[in-house]
C-alpha positions in Angstrom: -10.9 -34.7 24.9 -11.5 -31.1 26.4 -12.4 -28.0 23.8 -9.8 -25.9 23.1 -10.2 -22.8 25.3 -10.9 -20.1 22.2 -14.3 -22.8 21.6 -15.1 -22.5 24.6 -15.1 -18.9 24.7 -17.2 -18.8 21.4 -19.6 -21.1 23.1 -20.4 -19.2 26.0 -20.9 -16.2 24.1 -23.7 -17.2 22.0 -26.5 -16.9 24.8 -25.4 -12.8 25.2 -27.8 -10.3 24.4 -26.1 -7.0 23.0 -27.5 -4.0 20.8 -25.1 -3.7 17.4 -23.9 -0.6 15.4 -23.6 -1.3 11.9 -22.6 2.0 9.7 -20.8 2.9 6.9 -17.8 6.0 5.7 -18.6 7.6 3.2 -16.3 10.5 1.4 -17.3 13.8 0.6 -17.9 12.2 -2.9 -20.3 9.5 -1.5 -18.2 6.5 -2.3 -17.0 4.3 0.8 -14.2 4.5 2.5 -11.8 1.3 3.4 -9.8 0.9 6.1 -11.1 4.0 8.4 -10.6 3.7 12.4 -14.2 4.4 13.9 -14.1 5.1 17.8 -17.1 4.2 19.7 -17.3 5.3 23.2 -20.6 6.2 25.7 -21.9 9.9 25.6 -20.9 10.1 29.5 -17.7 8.9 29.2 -14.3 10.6 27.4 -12.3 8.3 25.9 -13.4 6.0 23.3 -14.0 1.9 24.6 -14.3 0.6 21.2 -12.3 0.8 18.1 -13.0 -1.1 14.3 -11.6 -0.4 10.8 -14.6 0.3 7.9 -14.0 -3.1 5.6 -13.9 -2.3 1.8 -16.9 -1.3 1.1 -16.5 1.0 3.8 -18.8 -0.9 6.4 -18.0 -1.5 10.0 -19.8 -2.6 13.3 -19.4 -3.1 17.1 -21.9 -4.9 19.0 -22.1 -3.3 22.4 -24.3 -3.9 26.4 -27.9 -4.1 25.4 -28.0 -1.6 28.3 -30.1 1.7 27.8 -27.3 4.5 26.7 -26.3 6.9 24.4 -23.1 6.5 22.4 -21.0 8.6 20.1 -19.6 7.5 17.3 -17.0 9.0 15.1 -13.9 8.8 12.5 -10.3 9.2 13.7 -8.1 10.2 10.3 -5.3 10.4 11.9 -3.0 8.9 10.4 -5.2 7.7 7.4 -4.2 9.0 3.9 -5.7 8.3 0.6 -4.2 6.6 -2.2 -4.6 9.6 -4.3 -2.6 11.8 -1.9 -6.2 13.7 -0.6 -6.8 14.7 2.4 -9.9 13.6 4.3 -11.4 15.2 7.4 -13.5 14.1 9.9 -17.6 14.7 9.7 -19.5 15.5 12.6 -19.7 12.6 15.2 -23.3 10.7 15.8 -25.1 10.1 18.3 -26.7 7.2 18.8 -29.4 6.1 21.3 -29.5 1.5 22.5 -32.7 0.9 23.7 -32.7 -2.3 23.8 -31.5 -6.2 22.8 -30.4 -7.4 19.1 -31.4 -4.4 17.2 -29.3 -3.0 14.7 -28.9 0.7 14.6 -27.3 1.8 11.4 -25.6 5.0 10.5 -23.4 7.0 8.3 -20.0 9.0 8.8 -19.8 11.1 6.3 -16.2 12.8 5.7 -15.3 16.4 4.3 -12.5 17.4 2.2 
């Protein structure tokens, strides 16, 4: 009996090398932020590639090409509203630089009122 193509898939990806992203939304407060779209994209490029939602405790993260490149990182509120009726802006985007294989570069968006 053959392996159900989605295993397969699975399988072949465990032998990739890749650089990951792991950060975390903060408010203006410093409490995290659930449910927040984070756009990923590289520094030389304009529109964003990759796209996750912060988890509730306001973590997210995007493994991406082990290749040596800068990336930008930010939040996209729009359409995002709080439960309290506040309104959140976006913080300043970040910058980060992959160097190299399986290390985990961690960073924080932090939001304004």
């Amino acid at each position: 009996m053959g392996l159900a193509p989605r295993t397969l898939a699975r399988e072949s990806d465990k032998g990739k090398q890749y650089a990951l992203i792991f950060g975390t939304v903060w408010d203006p407060d410093g409490r995290p932020v659930y449910g927040v779209r984070v756009k990923i994209r590289r520094a030389d490029q304009k529109k964003a590639h990759w796209e996750v939602y912060s988890n509730h405790t306001g973590e997210f993260a995007q493994r991406l090409p082990p290749d040596k490149a800068d990336y930008v990182v930010w939040a996209d509120l729009k359409d995002y509203k709080l439960p309290s009726g506040r309104h959140l802006k976006g913080g300043s985007e970040v910058t980060v630089h992959i160097e190299d294989i399986a290390i985990r570069y961690e960073i924080g968006l932090h939001l304004t009122w």
